[in-house]
ZADO-1210 file (C-alpha; in nm, 4 decimals, padded with zeros to 6 digits):
<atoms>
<atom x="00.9270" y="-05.2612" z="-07.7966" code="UNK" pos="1"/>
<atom x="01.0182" y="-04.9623" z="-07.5421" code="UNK" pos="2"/>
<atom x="01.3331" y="-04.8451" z="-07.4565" code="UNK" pos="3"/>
<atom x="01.2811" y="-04.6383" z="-07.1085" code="UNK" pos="4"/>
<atom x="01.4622" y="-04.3788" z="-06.9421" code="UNK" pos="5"/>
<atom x="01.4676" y="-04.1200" z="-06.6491" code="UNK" pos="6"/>
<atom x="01.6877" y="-03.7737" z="-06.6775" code="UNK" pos="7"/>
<atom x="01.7532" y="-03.6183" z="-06.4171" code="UNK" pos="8"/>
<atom x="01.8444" y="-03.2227" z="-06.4775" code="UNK" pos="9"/>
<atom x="02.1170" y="-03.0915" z="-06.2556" code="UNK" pos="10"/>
<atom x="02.1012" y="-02.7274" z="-06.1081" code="UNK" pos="11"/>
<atom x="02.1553" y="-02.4632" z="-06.3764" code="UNK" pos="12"/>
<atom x="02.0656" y="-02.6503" z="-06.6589" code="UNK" pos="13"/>
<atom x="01.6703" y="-02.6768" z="-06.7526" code="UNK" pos="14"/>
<atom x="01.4840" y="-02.9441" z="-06.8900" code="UNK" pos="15"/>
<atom x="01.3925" y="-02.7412" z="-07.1901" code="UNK" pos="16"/>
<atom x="01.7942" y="-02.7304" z="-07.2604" code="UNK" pos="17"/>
<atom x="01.7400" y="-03.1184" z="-07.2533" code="UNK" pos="18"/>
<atom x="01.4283" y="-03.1195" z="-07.4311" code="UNK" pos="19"/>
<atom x="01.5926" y="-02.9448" z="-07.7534" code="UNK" pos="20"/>
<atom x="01.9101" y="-03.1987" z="-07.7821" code="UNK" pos="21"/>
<atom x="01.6544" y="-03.4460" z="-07.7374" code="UNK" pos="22"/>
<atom x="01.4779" y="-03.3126" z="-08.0107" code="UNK" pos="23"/>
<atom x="01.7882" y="-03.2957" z="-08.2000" code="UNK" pos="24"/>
<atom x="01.8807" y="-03.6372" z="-08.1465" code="UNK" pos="25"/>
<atom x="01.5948" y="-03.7852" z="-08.1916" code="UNK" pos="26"/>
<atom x="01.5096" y="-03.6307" z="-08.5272" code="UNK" pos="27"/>
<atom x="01.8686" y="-03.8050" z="-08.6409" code="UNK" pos="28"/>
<atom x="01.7533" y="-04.1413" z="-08.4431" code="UNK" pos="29"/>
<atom x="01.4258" y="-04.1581" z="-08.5689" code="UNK" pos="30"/>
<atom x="01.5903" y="-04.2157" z="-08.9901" code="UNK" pos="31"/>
<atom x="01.7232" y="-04.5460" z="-08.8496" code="UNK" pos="32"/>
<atom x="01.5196" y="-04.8799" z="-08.9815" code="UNK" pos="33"/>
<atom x="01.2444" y="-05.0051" z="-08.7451" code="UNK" pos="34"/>
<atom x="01.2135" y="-04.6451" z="-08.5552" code="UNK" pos="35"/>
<atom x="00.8896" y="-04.5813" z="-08.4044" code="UNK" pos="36"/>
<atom x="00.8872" y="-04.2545" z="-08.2355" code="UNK" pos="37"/>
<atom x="01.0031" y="-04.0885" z="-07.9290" code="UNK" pos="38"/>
<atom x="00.8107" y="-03.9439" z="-07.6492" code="UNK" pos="39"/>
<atom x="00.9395" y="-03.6793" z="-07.3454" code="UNK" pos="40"/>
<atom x="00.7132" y="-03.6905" z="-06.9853" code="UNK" pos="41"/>
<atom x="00.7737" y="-03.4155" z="-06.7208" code="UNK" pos="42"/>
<atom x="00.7119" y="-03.5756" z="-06.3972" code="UNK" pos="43"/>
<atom x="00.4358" y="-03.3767" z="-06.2140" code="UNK" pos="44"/>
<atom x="00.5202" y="-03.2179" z="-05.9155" code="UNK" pos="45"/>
<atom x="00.9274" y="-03.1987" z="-06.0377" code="UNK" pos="46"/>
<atom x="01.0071" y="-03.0527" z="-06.3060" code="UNK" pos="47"/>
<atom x="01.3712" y="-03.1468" z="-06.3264" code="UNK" pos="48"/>
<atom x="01.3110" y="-03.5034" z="-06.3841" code="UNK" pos="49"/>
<atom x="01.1849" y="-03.6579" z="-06.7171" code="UNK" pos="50"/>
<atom x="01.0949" y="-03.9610" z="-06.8670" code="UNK" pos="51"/>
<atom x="01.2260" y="-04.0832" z="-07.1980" code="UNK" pos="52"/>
<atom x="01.0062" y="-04.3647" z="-07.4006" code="UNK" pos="53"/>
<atom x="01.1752" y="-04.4721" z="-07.7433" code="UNK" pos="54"/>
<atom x="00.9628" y="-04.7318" z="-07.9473" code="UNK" pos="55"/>
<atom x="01.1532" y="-04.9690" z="-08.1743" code="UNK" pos="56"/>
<atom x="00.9891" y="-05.2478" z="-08.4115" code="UNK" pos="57"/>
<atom x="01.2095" y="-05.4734" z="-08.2207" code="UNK" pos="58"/>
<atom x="01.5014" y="-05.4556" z="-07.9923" code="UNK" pos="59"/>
<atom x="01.7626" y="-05.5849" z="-08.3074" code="UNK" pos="60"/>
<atom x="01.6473" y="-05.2964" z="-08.4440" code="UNK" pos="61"/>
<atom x="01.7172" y="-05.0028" z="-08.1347" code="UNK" pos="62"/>
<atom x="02.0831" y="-05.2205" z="-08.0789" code="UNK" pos="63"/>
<atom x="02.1135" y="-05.2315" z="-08.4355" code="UNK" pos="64"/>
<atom x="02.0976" y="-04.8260" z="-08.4001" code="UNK" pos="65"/>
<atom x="02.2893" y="-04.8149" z="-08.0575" code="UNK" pos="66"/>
<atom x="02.5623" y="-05.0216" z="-08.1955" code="UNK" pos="67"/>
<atom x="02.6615" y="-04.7869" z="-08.4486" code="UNK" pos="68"/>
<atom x="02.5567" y="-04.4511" z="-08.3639" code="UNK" pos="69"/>
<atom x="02.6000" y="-04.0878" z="-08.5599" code="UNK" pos="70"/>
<atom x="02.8711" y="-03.8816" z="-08.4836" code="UNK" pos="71"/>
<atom x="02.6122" y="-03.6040" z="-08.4415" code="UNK" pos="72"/>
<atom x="02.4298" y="-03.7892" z="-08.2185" code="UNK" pos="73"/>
<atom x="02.7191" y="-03.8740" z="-08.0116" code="UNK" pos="74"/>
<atom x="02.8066" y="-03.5097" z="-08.0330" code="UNK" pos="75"/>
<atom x="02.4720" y="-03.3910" z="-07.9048" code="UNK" pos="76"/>
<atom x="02.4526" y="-03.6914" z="-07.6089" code="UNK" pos="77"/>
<atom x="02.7814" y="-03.5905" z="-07.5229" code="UNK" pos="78"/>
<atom x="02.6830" y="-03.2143" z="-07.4619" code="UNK" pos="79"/>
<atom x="02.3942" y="-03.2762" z="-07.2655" code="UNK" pos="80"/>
<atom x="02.5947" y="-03.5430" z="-07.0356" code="UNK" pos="81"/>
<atom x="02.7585" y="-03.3530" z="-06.7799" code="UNK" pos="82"/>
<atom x="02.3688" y="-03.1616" z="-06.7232" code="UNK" pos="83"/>
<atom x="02.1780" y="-03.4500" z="-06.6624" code="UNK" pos="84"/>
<atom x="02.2084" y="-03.8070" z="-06.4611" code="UNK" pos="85"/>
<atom x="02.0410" y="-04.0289" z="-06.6861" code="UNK" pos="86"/>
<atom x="01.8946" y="-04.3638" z="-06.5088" code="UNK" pos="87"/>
<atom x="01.7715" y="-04.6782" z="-06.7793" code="UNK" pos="88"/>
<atom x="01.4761" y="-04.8557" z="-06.6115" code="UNK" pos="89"/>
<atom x="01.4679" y="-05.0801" z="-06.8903" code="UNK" pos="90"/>
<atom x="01.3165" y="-05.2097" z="-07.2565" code="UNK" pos="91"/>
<atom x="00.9647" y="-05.3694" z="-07.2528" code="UNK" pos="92"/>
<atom x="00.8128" y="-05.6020" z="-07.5257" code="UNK" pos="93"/>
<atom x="00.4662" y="-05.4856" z="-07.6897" code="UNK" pos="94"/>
<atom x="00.1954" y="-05.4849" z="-07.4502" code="UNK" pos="95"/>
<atom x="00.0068" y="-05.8633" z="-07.4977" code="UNK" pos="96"/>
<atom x="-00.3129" y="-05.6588" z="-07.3552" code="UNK" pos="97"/>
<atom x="-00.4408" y="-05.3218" z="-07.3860" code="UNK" pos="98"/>
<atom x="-00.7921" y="-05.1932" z="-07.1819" code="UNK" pos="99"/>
<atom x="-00.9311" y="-04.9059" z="-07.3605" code="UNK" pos="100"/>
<atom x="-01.2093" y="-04.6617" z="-07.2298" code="UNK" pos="101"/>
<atom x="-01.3517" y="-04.3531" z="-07.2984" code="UNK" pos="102"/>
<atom x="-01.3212" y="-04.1448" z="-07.5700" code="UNK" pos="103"/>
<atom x="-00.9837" y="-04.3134" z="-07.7114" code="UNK" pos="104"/>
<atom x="-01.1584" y="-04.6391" z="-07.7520" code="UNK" pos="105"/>
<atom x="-01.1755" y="-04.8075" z="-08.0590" code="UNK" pos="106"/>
</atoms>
């Protein structure tokens, strides 16, 4: 599964600020069982808005994480809060299709 996001950078903060606690964070997140990866989208044409994609083996396994978090995660979300508006468009299951072309197809 997906976990998605949108962040929002306020004025005077950058969304390479952002892009190193995510970092940060996401190095710590990344140790917890059934982690996948993270990935960080600027959104072309705006630079001060991002997109956050987390992939889980399975949604017990991000709220597994979620539910008890690291301080030093906490610490680092917590720094970055009052920079960014942060807007959850939601978790999405596996895709039950995929349509590949070109070059990346297998």
């Amino acid at each position: 599964m997906i976990y998605v996001f949108e962040v929002g950078i306020r004025p005077g903060y950058t969304a390479e600020a952002y892009a190193d606690a995510w970092a940060r964070a996401s190095e710590i997140i990344q140790s917890a069982p059934g982690a996948r990866g993270t990935r960080l989208h600027r959104k072309i044409g705006d630079t001060n808005v991002l997109l956050a994609i987390a992939s889980w083996e399975s949604k017990a396994d991000r709220d597994a994480m979620d539910a008890v978090p690291s301080a030093t995660v906490r610490r680092i979300i917590e720094e970055a809060a009052e920079f960014v508006d942060i807007r959850v468009i939601g978790e999405f299951e596996d895709p039950e299709w995929i349509v590949k072309l070109g070059d990346d197809a297998d």
